[in-house]
Each structure stands twice: as C-alpha cells, then as structure tokens.
N, C-alpha and C positions, 0 to 999 in steps of 0.2 A: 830572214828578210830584213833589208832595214829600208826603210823609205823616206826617202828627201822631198817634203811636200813645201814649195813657193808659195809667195803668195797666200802664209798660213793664218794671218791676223785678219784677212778680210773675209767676207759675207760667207764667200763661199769655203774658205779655207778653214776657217772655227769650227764649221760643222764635219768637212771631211775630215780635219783629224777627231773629234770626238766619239766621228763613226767607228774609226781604225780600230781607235781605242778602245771600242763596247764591243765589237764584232769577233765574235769565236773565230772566226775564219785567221784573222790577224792578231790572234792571242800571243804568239812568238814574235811579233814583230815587233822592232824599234824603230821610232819614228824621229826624225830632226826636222823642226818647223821650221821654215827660216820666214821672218820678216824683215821688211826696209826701220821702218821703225818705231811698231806700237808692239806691245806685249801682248801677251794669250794666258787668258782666265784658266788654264788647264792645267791641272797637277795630274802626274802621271810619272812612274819611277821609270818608263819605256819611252818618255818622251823629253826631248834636249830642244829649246826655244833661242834659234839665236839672230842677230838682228847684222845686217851690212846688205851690201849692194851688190847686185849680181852683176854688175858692169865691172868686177874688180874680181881679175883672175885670181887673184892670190887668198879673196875671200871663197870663194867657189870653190877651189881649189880646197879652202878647208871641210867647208860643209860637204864636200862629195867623198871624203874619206870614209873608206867600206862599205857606200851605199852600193844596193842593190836595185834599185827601183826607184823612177822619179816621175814627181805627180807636178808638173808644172803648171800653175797658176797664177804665180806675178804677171801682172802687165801695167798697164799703163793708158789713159784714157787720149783727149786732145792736149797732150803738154808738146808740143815742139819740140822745145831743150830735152827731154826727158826722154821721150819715147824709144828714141833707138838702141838707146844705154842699155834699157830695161827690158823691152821687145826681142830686140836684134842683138848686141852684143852679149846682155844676160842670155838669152838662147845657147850663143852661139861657144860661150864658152861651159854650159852645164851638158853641152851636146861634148866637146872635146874633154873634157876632166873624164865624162859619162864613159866616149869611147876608149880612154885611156886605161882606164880604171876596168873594162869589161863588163857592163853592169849587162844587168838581165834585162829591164824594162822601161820604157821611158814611153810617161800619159802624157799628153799635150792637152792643156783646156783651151780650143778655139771659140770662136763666134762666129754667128753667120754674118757677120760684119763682114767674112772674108769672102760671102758671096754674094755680097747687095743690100744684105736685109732686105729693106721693102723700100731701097731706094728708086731699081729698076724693073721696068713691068718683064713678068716673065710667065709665059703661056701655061707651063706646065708645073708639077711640085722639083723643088727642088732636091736633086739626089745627091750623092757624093761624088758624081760623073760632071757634076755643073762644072764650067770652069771658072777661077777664082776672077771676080769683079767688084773691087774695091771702090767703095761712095768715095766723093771728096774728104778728103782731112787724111790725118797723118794715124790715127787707129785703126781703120779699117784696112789700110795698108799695113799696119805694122801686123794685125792677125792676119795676113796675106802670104807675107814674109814668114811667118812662124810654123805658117804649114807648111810651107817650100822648103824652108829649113832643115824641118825634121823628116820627108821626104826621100831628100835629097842625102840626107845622113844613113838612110837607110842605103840607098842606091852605090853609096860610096864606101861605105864601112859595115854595112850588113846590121846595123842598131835596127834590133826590132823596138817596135811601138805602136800606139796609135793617138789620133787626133780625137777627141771628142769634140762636136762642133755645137754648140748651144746657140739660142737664143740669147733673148735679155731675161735675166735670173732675177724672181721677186721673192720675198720672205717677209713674212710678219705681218704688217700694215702696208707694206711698199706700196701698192697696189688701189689704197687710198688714196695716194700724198697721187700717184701718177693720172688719176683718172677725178683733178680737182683745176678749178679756177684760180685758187689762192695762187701764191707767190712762191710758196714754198712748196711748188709742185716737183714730182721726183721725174728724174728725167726725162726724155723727149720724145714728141712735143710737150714746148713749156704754154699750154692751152689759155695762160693768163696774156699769153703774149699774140695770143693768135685773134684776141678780139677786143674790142674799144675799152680802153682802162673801165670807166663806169660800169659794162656791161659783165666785165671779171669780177669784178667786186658785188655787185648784186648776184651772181652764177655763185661765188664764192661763199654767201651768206646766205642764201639757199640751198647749199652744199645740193647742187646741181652737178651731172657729171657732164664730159664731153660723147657724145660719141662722135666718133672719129669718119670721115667720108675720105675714100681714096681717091684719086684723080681721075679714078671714072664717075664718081658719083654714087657709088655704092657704098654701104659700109666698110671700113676699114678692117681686114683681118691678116693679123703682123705674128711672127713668134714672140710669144711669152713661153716660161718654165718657171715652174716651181723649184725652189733651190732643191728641195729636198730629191724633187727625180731626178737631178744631175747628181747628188749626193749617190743615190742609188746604182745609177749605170756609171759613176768612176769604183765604188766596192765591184761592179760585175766586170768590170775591165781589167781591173788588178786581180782580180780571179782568177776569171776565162785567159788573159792576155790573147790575144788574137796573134796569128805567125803572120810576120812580112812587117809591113806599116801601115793599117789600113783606116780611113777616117771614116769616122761614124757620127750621121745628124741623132742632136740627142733634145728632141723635140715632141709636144703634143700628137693628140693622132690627130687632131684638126687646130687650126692656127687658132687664137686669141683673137676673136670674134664680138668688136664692139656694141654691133646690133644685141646681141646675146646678153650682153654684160648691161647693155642699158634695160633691156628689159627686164632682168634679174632684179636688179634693183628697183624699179617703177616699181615690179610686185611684189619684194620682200618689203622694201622700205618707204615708199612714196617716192623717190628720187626723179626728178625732171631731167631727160636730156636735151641737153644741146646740139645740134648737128653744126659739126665743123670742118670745115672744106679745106683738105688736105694737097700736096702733091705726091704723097707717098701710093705706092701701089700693093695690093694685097698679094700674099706669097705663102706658097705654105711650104714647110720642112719634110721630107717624106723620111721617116722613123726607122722602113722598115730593115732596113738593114742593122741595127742595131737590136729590134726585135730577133732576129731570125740568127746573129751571129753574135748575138753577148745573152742575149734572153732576158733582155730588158724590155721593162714596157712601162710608160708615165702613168703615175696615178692619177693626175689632174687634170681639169678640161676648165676650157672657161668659168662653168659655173663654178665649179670648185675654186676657184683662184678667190672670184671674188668674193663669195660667201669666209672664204679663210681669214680677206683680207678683211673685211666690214665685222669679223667674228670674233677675229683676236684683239686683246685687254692687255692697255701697254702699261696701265698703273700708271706710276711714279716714274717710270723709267723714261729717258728724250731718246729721242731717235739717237742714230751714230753716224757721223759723218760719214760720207764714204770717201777714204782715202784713198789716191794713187801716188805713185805705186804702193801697194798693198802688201 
C-alpha cells in the first residue's frame, strides 16, 4: 500500500500521518505527504514529504507515481484567486493521474459547508440524501464541487471511494480562542465583533464566553468534532473501504450545544455567559451511517470538547497559524 495524503502539514494532516505511522494495521505502508509549503516534524524511513501545488499536472503527476490510495485533504478557505486551483483543478487532476494509474482507493475530506452548515434552517438531521446547498462565498461551493467531483469519477471510470463529510475540526485549545471576546478569536463568529467595542473588551477580561442564540432565539447547536474522531473514522475508512462511492457524515451523536458548554463552564469554572443573537440556524449531522457501515463512532460530546479545551497546557509553545492551502 502506499498512500498519497494532501494537505499533510495542516491540523488535521500531522495527525493523520502520525496515525498511519503508529498503527499496526499500516505497518507495510508507505506514505508521501505532500504540502503547498510548510514542512512536517516527522521522521519516518516509510515516509517522503514533498512540497508543490496541486494545480500543476506535472507535479501530481509526480507525487501519484505507484500510489495506491489517496487521502485528500488540501483545500482552501475564502481566497478567490486560490480556490479553484487548489479545490477544483487540484481534485481534478489527482482524480485523472489516480484513474490513470489504477489506483485502489481514493478518501475525500469534505465539510458540511457542502450542505449549509447552519447557514439554512433545516427541519430535520441531516443525512447523506440531503442535497448539496452551498452558503454564500467561494468555500462552501468549492466543498460542493469536490463531492460532485469525486461522484462523478465514480459514475464515469468506476474509481471507488468515499467522502467523509465533517464538521469544523477543533484540537488543542482551539475551542478556547473560539468561544472568547478577545480579538484574537478563532474562527466564526468573530463574537468581538458581534458586540460594542467596550463591551468585548470588558466580556474579554472577564474571560466571559458567548453563548450563541440561533435565529429562533434558542441556543445555538452547530457541528463541531474533535480532530482526533475524524483521525479515527479516516484509519476505519482506509480499512473497511466501502464498495461504490459512498459519503459519510462524520459527526457527534448530538451537535455542539452552546447552552451545554456555557453551563459547563459557570460550573467547573465560574465563567459568565453572554447571550448573543445570531442569524445562524441549529442543524444537526446524523452519524449513523458511518456508525453502521465503517463502525465508527465519536468519542466526544460537547462536554468533552470543552473540558479538553480549558484542560490542555500550551506552555511555551504560540498557537500556529492556520495556513491555506495547507
């Protein structure tokens, strides 16, 4: 087996090759990271780190030589110029080297960016039958494009595979920085922005969190995951492989539940919430398929998330940027 993992320098890709690497199951495999252009703390005599754009056939073209399996990861957040290169053309040419070459297996990492997130109210949990409804901007379209993509590859050249669709992926502290007033909040909503300068900054220094109210006036309950359970269900994906092309949500058994998280906190820690009135709408992921045909299942729930997040000792060490493409 040799496996071509994108996307391998970022959050999520450091950890999936370190998995590869520890896990009996993939003791014979070789692995090629590829990144755009940060290196990987990993010594490993099974593993080859190399760094170019997936937008340039003739790079692809290298790194796809003898693989057998690909674990697609690179993408690409809100860049305009960037996105399609990296999304759409990078796809489209790791899909044609892949079919060229004959390979066995090809992972898609999506998001549910490609079904709304919580930008649209939607009555019921969301399955893998939903149909793709991309929010405004050019990301949530580009993870739209990458499942049709790889679909559509199946439909036309018989490329088995499958999608795993995630949420937004937290590790470490993340989970801190996102649920704070300060400025240097980790991504969205930027809650410093949601309320009168003076009032972030006092929220901020009483290290106050938000909780979050949906546009019905309830609390807010959106996907979050734990990097590590997406860690988990792409090892049961490259195992199991599933026949055809089939997508799988690979999500909590209940969504990332504000109310929840602020009370956790009031009780572990004193922490004060804020109620912030939102236009997002609460959505949940429904797992079970992923349960029942890979035999995966999350080990985290809200309380877990935050307790990890408020638990973990960063030391000496800064946060890391987080780069796209990745």
């Amino acid at each position: 087996m040799h496996i071509l993992v994108t996307g391998a320098s970022g959050k999520l890709g450091r950890r999936v090759v370190r998995r590869l690497l520890e896990d009996r199951a993939f003791c014979d495999a070789k692995i090629t990271a590829a990144t755009y252009s940060r290196g990987l703390d990993i010594a490993d005599d099974r593993l080859q780190v190399v760094k170019g754009n997936l937008s340039d056939r003739a790079f692809v073209r290298e790194i796809m030589k003898g693989v057998t399996h690909v674990l697609h990861m690179a993408t690409c957040k809100e860049i305009p110029e960037q996105i399609m290169d990296v999304s759409v053309k990078g796809m489209f040419w790791l899909l044609e080297e892949f079919r060229e070459q004959n390979g066995s297996y090809f992972i898609l990492i999506g998001g549910d960016a490609a079904v709304g997130h919580a930008h649209y109210e939607v009555a019921e949990p969301i399955t893998e039958n939903h149909a793709h409804r991309a929010y405004p901007g050019c990301y949530a379209l580009s993870k739209v494009l990458e499942e049709v993509m790889l679909s559509q590859a199946h439909v036309q050249y018989g490329i088995e595979g499958c999608c795993l669709r995630a949420p937004w992926l937290v590790a470490d502290d993340d989970l801190r920085f996102a649920l704070s007033f300060s400025d240097d909040v980790f991504g969205a909503p930027r809650w410093c922005d949601e309320v009168a300068p003076e009032l972030a900054a006092r929220y901020a220094r009483n290290q106050s969190v938000p909780l979050a109210l949906a546009a019905d006036g309830r609390p807010l309950r959106r996907g979050l995951l734990a990097v590590e359970d997406l860690v988990d269900a792409i090892v049961q994906a490259m195992i199991v492989q599933p026949k055809g092309c089939e997508t799988f949500n690979i999500a909590m058994d209940e969504p990332f539940d504000y109310a929840e998280a602020a009370r956790y906190l009031k009780s572990a820690f004193g922490l004060e919430a804020i109620e912030v009135q939102t236009d997002l709408h609460s959505v949940t992921l429904d797992n079970s398929k992923a349960r029942s045909l890979l035999g995966w299942a999350p080990k985290n729930d809200t309380t877990s998330l935050v307790a990890n997040a408020w638990r973990f000792e960063r030391g000496t060490r800064e946060r890391e940027e987080i780069a796209y493409p990745g």
